[in-house]
N, C-alpha and C positions, 0 to 999 in steps of 0.2 A: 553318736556316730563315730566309729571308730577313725576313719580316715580325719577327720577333722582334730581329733588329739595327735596323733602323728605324723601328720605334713601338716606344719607348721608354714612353712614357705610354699606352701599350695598357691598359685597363681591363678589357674584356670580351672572353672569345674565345672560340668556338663550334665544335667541331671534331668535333662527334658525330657515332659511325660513318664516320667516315674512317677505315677500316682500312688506309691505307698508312702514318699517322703514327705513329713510332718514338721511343723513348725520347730519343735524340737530338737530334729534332725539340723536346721539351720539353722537357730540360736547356737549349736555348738559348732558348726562352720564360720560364723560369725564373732566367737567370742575368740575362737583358736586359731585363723588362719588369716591374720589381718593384711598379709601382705598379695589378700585377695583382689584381683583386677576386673575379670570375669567370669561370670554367673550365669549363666542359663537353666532357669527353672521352671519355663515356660512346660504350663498342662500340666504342672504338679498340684493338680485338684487340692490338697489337703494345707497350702502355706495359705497363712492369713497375713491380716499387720503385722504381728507378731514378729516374722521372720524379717521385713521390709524395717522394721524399728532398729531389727540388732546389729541389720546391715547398715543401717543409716548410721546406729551411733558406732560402730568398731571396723570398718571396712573404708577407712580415708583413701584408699588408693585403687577402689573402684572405679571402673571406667565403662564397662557396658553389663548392663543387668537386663535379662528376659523374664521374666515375668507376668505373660500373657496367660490366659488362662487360667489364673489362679481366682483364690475367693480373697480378692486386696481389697480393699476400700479407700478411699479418699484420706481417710488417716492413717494407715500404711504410708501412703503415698508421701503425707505432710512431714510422716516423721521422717522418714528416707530422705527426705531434700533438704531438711532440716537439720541434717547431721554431718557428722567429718567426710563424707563423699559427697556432698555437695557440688566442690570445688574440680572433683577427678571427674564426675560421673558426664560421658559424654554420647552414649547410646541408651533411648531406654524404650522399652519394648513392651508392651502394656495393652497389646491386643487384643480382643475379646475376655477382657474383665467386666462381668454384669455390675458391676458394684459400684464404676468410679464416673467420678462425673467431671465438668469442665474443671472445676476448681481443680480438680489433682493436675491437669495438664496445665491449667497457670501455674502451679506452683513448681512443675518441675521446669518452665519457661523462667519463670522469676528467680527459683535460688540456683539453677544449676545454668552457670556463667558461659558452660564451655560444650553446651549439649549441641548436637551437631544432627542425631537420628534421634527421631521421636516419632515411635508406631504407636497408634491409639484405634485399629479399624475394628470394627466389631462390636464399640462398647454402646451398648445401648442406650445409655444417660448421657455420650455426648452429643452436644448440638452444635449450631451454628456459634455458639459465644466462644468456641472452642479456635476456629477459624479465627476469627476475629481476632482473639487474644495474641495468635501469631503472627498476625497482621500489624497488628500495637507494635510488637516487640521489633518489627522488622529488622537494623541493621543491628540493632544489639545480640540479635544472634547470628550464627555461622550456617546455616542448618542445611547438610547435602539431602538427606532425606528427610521426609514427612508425610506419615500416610496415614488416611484415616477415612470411616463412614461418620456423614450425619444423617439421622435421622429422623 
């Protein structure tokens, strides 16, 4: 992706439902643009973990990621929380993913300290333990928004 080798100091990027954009595309947004904050890649049908990994490991100063619609998985998810944006990431937007299930939502309850909006509506794997998990967490988190279906 050309834009990703020459804005370097790229902040913000906006790429929602652009379903031609490929994991590829965003390992080199990720690998090139670290002083990336926000992300919206929501209904880019074609990002898997892949993309969620390189953002997890090269993107510390992420703060809101969208990423609903895509085909993410729970290990997408683990690796994202699990990395140098951990500690910035404080929106995350995870809507109608067929793929993820409670556990991706604990885990971005658990490692991301400072998560404030967490959209999960749509996903059809989560349930009631999902609820619950934010119930656990109570004053340990900040959180103004939270929306989600169980089914």
């Amino acid at each position: 992706m050309c834009i990703a080798s020459s804005c370097r100091f790229l902040q913000t990027l906006g790429l929602r439902r652009c379903v031609n954009i490929t994991d590829e595309s965003l390992v080199s947004v990720a690998q090139n643009c670290r002083q990336l904050r926000d992300l919206d890649i929501g209904g880019c049908c074609l990002i898997t973990d892949l993309s969620l990994a390189e953002l997890g490991k090269n993107c510390g100063l992420l703060r809101s990621l969208n990423f609903s619609a895509t085909n993410v998985t729970d290990n997408g998810i683990f690796s994202l929380v699990s990395g140098v944006c951990a500690v910035s990431l404080q929106e995350v937007h995870m809507a109608s993913c067929r793929h993820i299930t409670d556990d991706a939502v604990e885990a971005v309850i658990l490692y991301c300290k400072n998560i404030s909006i967490i959209i999960f509506h749509g996903c059809p794997l989560i349930t009631e333990k999902s609820r619950e998990a934010l119930g656990d967490a109570g004053s340990n988190l900040q959180l103004k928004q939270v929306t989600w279906t169980v089914y």
